[in-house]
C-alpha positions as CSV (number, residue, x, y, z in Angstrom):
1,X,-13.7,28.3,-2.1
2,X,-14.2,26.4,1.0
3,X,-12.8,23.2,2.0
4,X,-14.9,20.9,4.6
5,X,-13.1,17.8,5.6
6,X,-15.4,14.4,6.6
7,X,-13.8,12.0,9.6
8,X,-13.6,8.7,8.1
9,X,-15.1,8.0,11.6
10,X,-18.3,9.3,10.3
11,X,-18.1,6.5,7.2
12,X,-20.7,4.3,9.4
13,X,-22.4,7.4,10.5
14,X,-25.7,8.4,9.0
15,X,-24.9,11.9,9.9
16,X,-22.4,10.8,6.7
17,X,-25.1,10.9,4.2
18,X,-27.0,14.0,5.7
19,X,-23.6,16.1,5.4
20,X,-22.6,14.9,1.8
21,X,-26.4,15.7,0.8
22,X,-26.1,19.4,2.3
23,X,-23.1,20.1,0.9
24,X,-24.2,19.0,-2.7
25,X,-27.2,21.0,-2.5
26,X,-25.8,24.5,-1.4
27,X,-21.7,23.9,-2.1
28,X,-21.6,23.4,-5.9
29,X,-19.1,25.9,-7.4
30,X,-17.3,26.4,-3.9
31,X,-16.9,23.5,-1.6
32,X,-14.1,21.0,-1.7
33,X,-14.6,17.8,-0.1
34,X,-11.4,16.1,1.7
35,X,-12.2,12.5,2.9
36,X,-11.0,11.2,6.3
37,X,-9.0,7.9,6.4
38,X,-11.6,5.8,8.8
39,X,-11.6,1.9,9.5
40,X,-9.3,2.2,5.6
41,X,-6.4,3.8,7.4
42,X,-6.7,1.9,10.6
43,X,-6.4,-1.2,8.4
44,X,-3.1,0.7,7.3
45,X,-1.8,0.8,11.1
46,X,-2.4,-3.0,11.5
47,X,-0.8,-4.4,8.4
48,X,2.3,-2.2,9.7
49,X,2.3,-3.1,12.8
50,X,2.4,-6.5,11.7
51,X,4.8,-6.7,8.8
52,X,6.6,-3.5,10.3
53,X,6.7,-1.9,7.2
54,X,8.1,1.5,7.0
55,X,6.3,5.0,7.4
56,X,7.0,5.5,3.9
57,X,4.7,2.7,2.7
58,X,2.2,3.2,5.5
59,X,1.9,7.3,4.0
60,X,1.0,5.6,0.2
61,X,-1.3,3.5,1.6
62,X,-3.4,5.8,3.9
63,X,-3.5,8.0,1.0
64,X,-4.9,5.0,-0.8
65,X,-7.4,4.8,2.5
66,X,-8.7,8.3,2.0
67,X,-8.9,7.7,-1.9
68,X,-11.2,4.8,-0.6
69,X,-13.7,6.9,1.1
70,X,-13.3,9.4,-1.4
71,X,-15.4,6.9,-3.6
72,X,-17.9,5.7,-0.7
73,X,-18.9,9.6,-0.7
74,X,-19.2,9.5,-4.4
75,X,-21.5,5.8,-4.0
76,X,-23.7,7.4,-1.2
77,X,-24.0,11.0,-3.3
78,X,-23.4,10.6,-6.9
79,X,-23.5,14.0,-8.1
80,X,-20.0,14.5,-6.3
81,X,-17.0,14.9,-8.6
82,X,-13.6,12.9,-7.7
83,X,-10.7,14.9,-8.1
84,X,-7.1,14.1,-8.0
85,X,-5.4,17.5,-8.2
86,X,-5.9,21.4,-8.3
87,X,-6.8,21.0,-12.0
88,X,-9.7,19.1,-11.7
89,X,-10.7,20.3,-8.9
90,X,-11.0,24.0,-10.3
91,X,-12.8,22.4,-13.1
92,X,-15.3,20.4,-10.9
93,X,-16.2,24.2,-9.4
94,X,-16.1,25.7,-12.4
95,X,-19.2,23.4,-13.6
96,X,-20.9,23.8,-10.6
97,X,-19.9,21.0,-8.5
98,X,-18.9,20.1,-5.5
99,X,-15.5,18.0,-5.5
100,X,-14.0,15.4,-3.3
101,X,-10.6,15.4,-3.2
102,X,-8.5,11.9,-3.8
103,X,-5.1,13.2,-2.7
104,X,-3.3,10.2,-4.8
105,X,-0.8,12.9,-6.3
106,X,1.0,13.0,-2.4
107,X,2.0,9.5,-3.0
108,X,5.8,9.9,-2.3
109,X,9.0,7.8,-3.1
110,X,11.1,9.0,-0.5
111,X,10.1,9.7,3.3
112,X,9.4,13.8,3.7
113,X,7.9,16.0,6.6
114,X,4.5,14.2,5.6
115,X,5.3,10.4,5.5
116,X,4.4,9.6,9.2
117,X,1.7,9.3,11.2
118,X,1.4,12.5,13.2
119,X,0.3,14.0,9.7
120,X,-3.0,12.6,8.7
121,X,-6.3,14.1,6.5
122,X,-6.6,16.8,9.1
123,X,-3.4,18.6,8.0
124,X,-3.2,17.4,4.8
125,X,-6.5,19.2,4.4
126,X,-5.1,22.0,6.0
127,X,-2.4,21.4,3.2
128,X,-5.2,21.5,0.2
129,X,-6.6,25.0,1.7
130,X,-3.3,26.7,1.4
131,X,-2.3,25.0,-2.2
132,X,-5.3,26.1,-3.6
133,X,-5.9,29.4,-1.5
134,X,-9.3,28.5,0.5
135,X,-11.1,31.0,2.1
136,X,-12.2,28.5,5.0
137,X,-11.4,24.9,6.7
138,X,-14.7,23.0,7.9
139,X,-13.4,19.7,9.6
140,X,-16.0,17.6,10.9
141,X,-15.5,14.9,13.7
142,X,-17.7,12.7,14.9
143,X,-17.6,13.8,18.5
144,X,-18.9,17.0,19.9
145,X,-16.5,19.9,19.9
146,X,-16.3,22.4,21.8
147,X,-16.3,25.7,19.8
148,X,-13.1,27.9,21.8
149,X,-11.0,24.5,22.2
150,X,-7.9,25.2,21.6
151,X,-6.2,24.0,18.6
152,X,-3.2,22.2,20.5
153,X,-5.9,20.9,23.1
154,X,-7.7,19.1,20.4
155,X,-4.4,18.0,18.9
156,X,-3.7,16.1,22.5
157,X,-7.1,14.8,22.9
158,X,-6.9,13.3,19.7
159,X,-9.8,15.1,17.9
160,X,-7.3,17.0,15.2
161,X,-3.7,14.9,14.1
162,X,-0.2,16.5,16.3
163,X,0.4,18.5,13.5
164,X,-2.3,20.4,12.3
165,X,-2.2,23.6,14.6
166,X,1.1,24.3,13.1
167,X,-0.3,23.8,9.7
168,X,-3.1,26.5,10.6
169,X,-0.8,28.8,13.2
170,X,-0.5,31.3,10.6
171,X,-3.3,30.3,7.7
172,X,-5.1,33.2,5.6
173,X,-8.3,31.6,6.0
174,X,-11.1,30.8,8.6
175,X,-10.3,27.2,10.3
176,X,-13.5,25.8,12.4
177,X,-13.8,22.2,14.0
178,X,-17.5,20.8,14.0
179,X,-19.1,18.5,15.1
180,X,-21.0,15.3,13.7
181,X,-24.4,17.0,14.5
182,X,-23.5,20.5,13.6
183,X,-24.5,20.5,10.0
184,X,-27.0,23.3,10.5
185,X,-24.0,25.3,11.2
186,X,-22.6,24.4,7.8
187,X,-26.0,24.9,6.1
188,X,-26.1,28.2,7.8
189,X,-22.2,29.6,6.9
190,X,-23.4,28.5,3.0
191,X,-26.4,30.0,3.0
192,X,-25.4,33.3,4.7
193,X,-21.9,33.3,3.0
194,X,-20.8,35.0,6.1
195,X,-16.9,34.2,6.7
């Protein structure tokens, strides 16, 4: 099982449609789908920093923001299955799909290591591979990478969230960082199953 994360910067990207396309033609029964946050979450920041809500609050909501583009994939690709925990998600494999994950089960009452804004989609997609034991981590960004970045370089440029190379440090699967264009690459780790 494979989990490819989409930037929500891509969500007015037509690379969008061409990499939800791909992945429902050669992922069903093995790909999982985590959806960014995009222009949804940055909504999130400027309500807070308006009303100066807690972190707590902001969390919810950008889970809400990701649940949001979680359906925009599903409107652009309709063949892709929303699912909302580990259950449906094995199922959505199971039948052959390819599942997007709406991670509205994090939703928390009480502030925890993941209610702030150094943890975002990248390691809660980091999170998802370990809870449901994926054998690789595909984020796409819509800037060009550079293929031996360093994690923590990436983390301070801004291209993966402060704490996702502590997420992956020590992860039992294959973590890679693509770029926007680079969907060949993906259509060429499917095909070839190569890990």
């Amino acid at each position: 099982m494979w989990v490819v994360k989409i930037g929500g910067s891509l969500s007015h990207d037509p690379a969008l449609r061409e990499w939800l396309t791909r992945l429902w033609e050669l992922g069903g029964g093995r790909v999982v789908i985590v959806p960014g946050g995009g222009d949804f979450a940055d909504a999130v920041r400027q309500y807070q920093s308006e009303w100066r809500f807690d972190d707590l609050a902001a969390h919810n909501m950008c889970l809400l923001a990701m649940a949001q583009y979680a359906i925009l994939m599903q409107g652009v690709v309709p063949e892709l299955v929303l699912a909302s925990n580990e259950e449906h998600i094995r199922r959505a494999l199971r039948d052959g799909r390819v599942a997007v994950w709406v991670p509205t089960n994090l939703m928390r009452t009480a502030p925890d290591s993941m209610t702030n804004w150094d943890t975002t989609s990248d390691s809660l997609a980091a999170w998802l591979c370990a809870s449901i034991n994926a054998e690789r981590l595909m984020m796409v960004k819509s800037c060009n990478v550079q293929a031996d970045a360093p994690l923590e370089t990436l983390a301070a440029q801004g291209v993966v969230d402060a704490r996702f190379p502590a997420y992956v440090r020590d992860a039992n699967y294959v973590v890679e960082i693509l770029g926007k264009n680079d969907a060949g690459v993906m259509r060429d780790r499917l095909l070839n199953v190569e890990v």
